[in-house]
Structures are given as structure tokens and as C-alpha cells.
N, C-alpha and C positions, 0 to 999 in steps of 0.2 A: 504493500500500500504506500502509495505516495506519502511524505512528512503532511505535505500543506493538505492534507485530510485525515489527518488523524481528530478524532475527535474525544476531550477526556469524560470522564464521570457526569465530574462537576456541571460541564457544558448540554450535556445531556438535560440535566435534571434542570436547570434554572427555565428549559424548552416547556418542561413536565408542568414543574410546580405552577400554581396562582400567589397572587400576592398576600390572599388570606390564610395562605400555608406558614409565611413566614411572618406576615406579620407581629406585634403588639396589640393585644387587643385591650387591656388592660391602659388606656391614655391620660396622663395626668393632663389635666386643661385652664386657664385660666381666664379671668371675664377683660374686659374693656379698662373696668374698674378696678382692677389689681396692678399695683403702686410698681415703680422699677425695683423698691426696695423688697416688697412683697415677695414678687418674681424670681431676684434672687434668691432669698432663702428656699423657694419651692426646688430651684433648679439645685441649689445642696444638698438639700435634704433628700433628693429623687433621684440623683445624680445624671441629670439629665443634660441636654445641651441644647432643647428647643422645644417647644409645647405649640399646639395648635389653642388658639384665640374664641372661646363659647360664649355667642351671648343669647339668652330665648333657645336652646337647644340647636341653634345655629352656627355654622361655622363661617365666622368672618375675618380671621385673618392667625396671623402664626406669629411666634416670637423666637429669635434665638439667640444662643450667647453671645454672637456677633451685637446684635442691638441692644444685649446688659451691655457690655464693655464701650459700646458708644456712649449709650448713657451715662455710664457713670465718668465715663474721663469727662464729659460737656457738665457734670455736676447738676445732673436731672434726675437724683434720685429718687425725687418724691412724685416726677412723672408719670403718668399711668401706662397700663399697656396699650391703652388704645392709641396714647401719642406716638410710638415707641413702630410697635409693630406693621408686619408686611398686610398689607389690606387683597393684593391681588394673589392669592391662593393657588397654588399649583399642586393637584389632588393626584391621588390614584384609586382605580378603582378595583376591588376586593377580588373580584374574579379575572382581573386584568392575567394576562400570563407572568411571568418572573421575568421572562429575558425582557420583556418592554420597560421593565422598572428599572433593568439596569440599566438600558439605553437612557433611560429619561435621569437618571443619576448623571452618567456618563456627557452629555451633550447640556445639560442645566445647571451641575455644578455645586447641586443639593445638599444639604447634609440629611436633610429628612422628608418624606412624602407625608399629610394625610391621608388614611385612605379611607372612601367613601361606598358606598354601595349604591346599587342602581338607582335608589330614591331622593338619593345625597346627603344620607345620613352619615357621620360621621361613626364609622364601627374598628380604625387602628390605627396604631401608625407606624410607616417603614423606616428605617435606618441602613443603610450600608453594612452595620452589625449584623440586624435582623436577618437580611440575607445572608450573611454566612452562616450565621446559626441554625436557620433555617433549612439550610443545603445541608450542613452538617446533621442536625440530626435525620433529613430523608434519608442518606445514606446509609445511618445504621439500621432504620428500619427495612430498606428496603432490601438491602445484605439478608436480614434473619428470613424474612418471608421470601427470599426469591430463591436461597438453597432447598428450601422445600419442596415447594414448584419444581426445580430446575430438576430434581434430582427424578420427582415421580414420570414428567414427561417425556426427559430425555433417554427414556425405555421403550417408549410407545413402538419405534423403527424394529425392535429385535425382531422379533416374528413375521416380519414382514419379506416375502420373497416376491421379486420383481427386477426387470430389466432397466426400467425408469421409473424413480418415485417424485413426484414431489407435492407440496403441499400448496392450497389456493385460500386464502384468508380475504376475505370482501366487506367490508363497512358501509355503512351508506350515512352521508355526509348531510346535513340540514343546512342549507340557505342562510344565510343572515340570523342563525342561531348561535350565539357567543353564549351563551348560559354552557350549551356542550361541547364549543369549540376546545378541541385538542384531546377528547374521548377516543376516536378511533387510532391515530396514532399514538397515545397512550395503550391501546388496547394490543394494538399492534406490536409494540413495543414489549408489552408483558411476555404477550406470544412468545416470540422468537427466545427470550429469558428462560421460558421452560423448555422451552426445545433445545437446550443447551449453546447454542449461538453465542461466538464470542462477543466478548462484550464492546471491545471496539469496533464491529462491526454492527453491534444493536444501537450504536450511539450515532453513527451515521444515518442508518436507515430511521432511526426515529426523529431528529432533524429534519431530513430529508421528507419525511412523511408527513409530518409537523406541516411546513411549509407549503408544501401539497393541500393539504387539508384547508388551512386558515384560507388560501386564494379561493380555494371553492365554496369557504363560508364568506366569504367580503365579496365577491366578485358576482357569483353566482346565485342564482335559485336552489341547486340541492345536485349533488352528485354522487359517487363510488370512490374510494380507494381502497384499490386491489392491491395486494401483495402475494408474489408467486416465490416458494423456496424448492428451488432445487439442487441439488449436489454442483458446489462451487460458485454458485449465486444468490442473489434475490432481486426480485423483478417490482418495482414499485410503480403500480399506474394510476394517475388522479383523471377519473374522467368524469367532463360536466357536458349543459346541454346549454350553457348561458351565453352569454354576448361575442364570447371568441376575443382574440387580441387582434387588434388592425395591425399593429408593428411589432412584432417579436425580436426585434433587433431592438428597437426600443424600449421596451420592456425589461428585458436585462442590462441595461444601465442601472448602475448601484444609483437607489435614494431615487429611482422614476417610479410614477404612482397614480393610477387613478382612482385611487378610494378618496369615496367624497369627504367632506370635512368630518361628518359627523362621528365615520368611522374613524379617523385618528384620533378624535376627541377623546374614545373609546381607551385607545392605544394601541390601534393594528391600521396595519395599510402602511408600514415603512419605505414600502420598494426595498426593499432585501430579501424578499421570497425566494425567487427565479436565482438569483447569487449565492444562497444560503445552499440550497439542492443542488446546486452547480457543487459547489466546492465539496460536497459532502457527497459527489456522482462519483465513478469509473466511469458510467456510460449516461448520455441524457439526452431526450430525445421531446421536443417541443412539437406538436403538432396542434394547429388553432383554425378556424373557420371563421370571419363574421357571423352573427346569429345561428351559427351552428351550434360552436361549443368548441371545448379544448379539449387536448390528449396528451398529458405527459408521459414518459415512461423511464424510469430511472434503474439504471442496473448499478450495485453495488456487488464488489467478487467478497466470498467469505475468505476470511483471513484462516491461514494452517490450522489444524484441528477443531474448525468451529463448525 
């Protein structure tokens, strides 16, 4: 396998997890009317570095050490938070995927998200911490439950006599449904884990699958991803029936996109899809129609004894 596709654990799971995985759910908050002096002591005592701003069970704005330390050098300690603090709120939302949280880290500069739920209730909040703790403990759970798994299914082939074997796994994909966006390559992904498949090789095809998937819930009405294993491959195909790509050459430019606003607002529609499968392919295969529909097909080889 190529270096520049290797894929590790970690990379994996941040694809897997939502933001409410890792989250804080437990959020110290404070009102308008809580003093810079107040603030402090909350942020000692909590040992915290930044609180989202409640007022009326509303969230209007965020505070953090950066604006104690303003405060106090200009000698405004008796100012409140609502003088003090950021008013324009940059959220996340609970069922958002992980990796979009760290893009939005990564490109804003954050120390911290709120995050919100689809009614814009305020239910946790992210940290940069939160995420690796987060990742750290899926890992160990997902270690103890998958040797179980791995061990009962990767017996299924003994009995098995045949000239050609392989296996067909099919999901069917919901439209503009983000509640179950990332179920089937999740599910996909377990798959292959009990079947004994190496694990750098499940880290790509689930990426790979991932990416497959979200186009067909942002883009499209409702479609299939297939996945075919057979001795020294796996066949990954995302087929929809929706609007097709006019330019496919355009389309895989890093960061092109035509998800409308509303779905970024969300946190999907990057334009990193088609690049993300790309880099995580052996083999990749675009096939698009105007109001036809699209046909991906992505071959990844298995790695020695997987």
C-alpha cells in the first residue's frame, strides 16, 4: 500500500464518532449579569478556560480567558459579562460528525464549541481535550467488543468449499436524512471487523465509504452503497438516481461544492468528499449522468493476511 494512504485508528474513528460522543455534557454557564470578578473565581474553581453566556435558557454569547485577562489588565473588574463577552456564537451541532469539529477547530482557531441540538438548545460543550478523550476512550471500547465479533465471524469461510467466494453487503442510503447519516458505512465498517479484515485496510474503506454515503445524503434523494469482498479486494459502489455532476473534473477540486448554504450551516458539504475517496482508493472510478444519477466504484487491495 502506498504511504500517502495509509490510514491510522484515530482517523478512522473521528469519520465514526458524532460530537455528542465526545462531548461535555455537564456545562458550567454564566448570565449577562455575572461580574468579570465573579467569572473569575467560577473559571478557578471549574478549572475551566471559557463558559458559554445563558440568559432566559438562551444562549447569547461565550466568555473566555482571553476576555478575563483583557479585563483585568484595562482594570474592569467589576464589569459584567455581558460587557466582556463574544455576542456572535459559533455552535456545533450534537449529531454533527467529529471530523467536521475538527475542521471547524482547525480553520476558526477555537478553543471551545457550544454545542447545540437541532432545536438550539444548548445540550454540551467541545474542547480540543474533549476530542481526544473522546477518541481515547472509543478505542478501548471498541478493542473489547470487536475481538468478540472478530473472532466468532472470522470462522464463518471454514466449511465453505468453492472455486470463487465472495461476499455482497448493500445498505440503502436516505436522502437529506443527517439524523442516520454515516449508519451504513458505520455498519459497513463493523462488517468487514468481524470478518477478520485488516484493520488498515477497514480504515480506508470506511473513509472511503463515509464519503460515498454523506454525497448521497447532501446531494441526492436516496440511494445504495454496495460493498463486494473478495479474495484480495473490496469493491465499494455508491449508486444514486439524483441530479448527476455536470463537471467531474470540477468536482474534485479540493474545497468545490455545491451544497447549499443551509447544509454547511449543518456542517457537511466541504468539497472534500471526491479527494477524501480518492486518497483513501487503489482504484476509482466516477461515472455521472445529468438527471440520471451517479456511479462510483472504488477498489481498495487487502493488505497481506487480511
Amino acid at each position: 500500500m502506498e504511504r500517502g494512504k495509509e490510514v491510522t485508528k484515530v482517523q478512522e474513528l473521528v469519520y465514526e464518532l458524532k460530537v455528542e460522543q465526545a462531548m461535555t455534557r455537564e456545562v458550567v454557564t454564566v448570565t449577562p449579569q455575572t461580574t468579570v470578578s465573579q467569572f473569575r473565581e467560577i473559571m478557578r474553581v471549574n478549572r475551566l478556560s471559557g463558559t458559554p453566556v445563558m440568559e432566559n435558557d438562551e444562549l447569547v454569547g461565550i466568555i473566555s480567558i482571553e476576555d478575563l485577562i483583557k479585563a483585568l489588565a484595562n482594570g474592569d473588574i467589576e464589569a459584567t459579562v455581558g460587557q466582556k463577552m463574544t455576542r456572535e456564537v459559533k455552535t456545533l451541532y450534537s449529531d454533527e460528525p467529529l471530523i467536521q469539529a475538527i475542521g471547524r477547530f482547525t480553520r476558526e482557531g477555537f478553543g471551545r464549541f457550544p454545542v447545540i441540538d437541532r432545536q438550539r438548545k444548548l445540550v454540551g460543550i467541545l474542547t480540543q481535550g474533549d476530542i481526544i478523550r473522546g477518541v481515547l476512550r472509543e478505542l478501548e471500547i471498541d478493542y473489547h467488543e470487536e475481538e468478540i465479533h472478530r473472532y466468532r465471524a472470522s470462522h464463518i469461510f471454514e466449511d465453505i468449499i468453492a472455486d470463487r467466494t465472495s461476499l455482497r453487503f448493500e445498505y440503502s442510503v436516505v436522502g437529506q436524512d443527517f439524523n442516520r447519516a454515516g449508519e451504513a458505512s458505520s455498519g459497513l465498517k463493523r462488517t468487514l471487523s468481524r470478518l477478520g479484515i485488516a484493520p488498515p485496510t477497514i480504515r480506508r474503506v470506511a473513509i472511503a465509504a463515509y464519503e460515498a454515503e454523506m454525497n448521497i445524503v447532501i446531494f441526492t434523494g436516496g440511494g445504495q452503497l454496495v460493498a463486494e469482498v473478495r479474495p484480495g479486494r473490496i469493491k465499494i459502489e455508491a449508486i444514486d438516481n439524483g441530479p448527476g455532476i455536470p463537471d467531474i473534473e470540477q468536482a474534485m477540486q479540493p474545497g468545490f461544492s455545491t451544497a447549499p448554504e443551509w447544509v454547511r450551516e449543518m456542517g457537511f458539504g466541504a468539497g472534500m468528499g471526491l479527494n477524501n475517496i480518492q486518497a483513501c482508493a487503489d482504484e476509482m472510478d466516477l461515472q455521472s449522468k445529468v438527471e440520471e444519477g451517479t456511479h462510483l466504484t472504488t477498489i481498495i487491495y487487502l493488505d497481506k493476511g487480511g
